[in-house]
C-alpha positions in Angstrom: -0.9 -35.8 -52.3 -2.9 -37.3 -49.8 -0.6 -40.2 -48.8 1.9 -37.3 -47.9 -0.3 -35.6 -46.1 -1.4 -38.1 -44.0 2.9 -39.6 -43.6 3.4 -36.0 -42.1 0.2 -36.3 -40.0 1.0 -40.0 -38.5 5.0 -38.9 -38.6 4.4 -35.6 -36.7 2.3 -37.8 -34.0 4.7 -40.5 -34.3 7.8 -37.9 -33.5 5.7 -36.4 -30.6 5.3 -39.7 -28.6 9.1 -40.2 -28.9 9.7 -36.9 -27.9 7.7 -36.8 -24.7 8.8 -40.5 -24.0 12.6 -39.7 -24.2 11.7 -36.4 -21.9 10.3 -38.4 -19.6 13.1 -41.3 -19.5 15.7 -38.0 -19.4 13.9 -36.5 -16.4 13.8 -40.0 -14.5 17.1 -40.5 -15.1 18.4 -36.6 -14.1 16.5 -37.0 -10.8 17.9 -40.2 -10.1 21.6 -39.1 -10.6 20.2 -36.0 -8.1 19.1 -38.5 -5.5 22.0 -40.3 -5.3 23.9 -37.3 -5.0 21.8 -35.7 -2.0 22.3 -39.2 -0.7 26.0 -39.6 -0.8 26.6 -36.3 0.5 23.9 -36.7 3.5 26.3 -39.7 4.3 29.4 -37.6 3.9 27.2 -35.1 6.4 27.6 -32.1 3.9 23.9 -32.1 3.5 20.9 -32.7 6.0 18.0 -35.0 5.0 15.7 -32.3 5.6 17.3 -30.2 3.0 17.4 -33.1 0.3 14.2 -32.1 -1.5 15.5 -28.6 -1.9 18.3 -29.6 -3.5 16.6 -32.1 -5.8 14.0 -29.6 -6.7 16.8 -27.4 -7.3 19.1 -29.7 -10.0 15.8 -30.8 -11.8 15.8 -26.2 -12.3 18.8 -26.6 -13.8 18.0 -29.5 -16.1 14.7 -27.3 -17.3 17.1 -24.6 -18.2 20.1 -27.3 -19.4 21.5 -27.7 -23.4 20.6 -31.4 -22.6 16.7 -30.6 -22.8 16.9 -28.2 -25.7 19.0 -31.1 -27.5 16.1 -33.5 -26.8 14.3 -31.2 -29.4 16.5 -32.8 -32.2 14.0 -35.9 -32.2 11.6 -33.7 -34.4 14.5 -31.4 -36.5 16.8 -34.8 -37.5 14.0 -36.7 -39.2 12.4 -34.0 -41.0 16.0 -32.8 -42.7 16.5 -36.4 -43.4 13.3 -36.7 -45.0 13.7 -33.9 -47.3 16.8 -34.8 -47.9 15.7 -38.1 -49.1 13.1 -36.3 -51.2 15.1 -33.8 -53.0 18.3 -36.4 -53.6 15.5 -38.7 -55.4 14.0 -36.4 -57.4 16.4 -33.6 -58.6 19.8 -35.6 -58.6 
């Protein structure tokens, strides 16, 4: 009992550090794609430099309130399913 406990411990920490490193790669990555945006269009002259910031600040809103982020909570729902899964199929089939 205590080797589970202590799998569920370690997992749960384990699932925690994946989760905030894939947020944080997700994050980079969204505010990249925003910057090259703002940059494109201050070339095309659709958008000053001084309003740049804005609209980066304004596309990394929407990404806090996107299905993307939400999704990103799948790193700690998939294993645990899996892992009772695996359980119950070795033990009651």
């Amino acid at each position: 009992m205590l080797g589970a406990i202590r799998l569920g411990v370690f997992g749960l920490v384990a699932l925690t550090i994946l989760y905030f490193l894939i947020s944080l790669y997700s994050r980079s990555v969204r505010r990249e794609k925003l910057e090259n945006e703002a940059a494109e269009q201050i070339a095309q002259g659709t958008l000053d430099a001084a309003a740049r910031d804005a609209y980066i600040e304004d596309g990394m809103q929407d990404y806090e309130n996107s299905l993307r982020r939400k999704l990103i909570l799948g790193v700690f729902v998939v294993p645990v399913v899996v892992v009772i899964i695996l359980i119950y199929v070795t033990n009651f089939m």
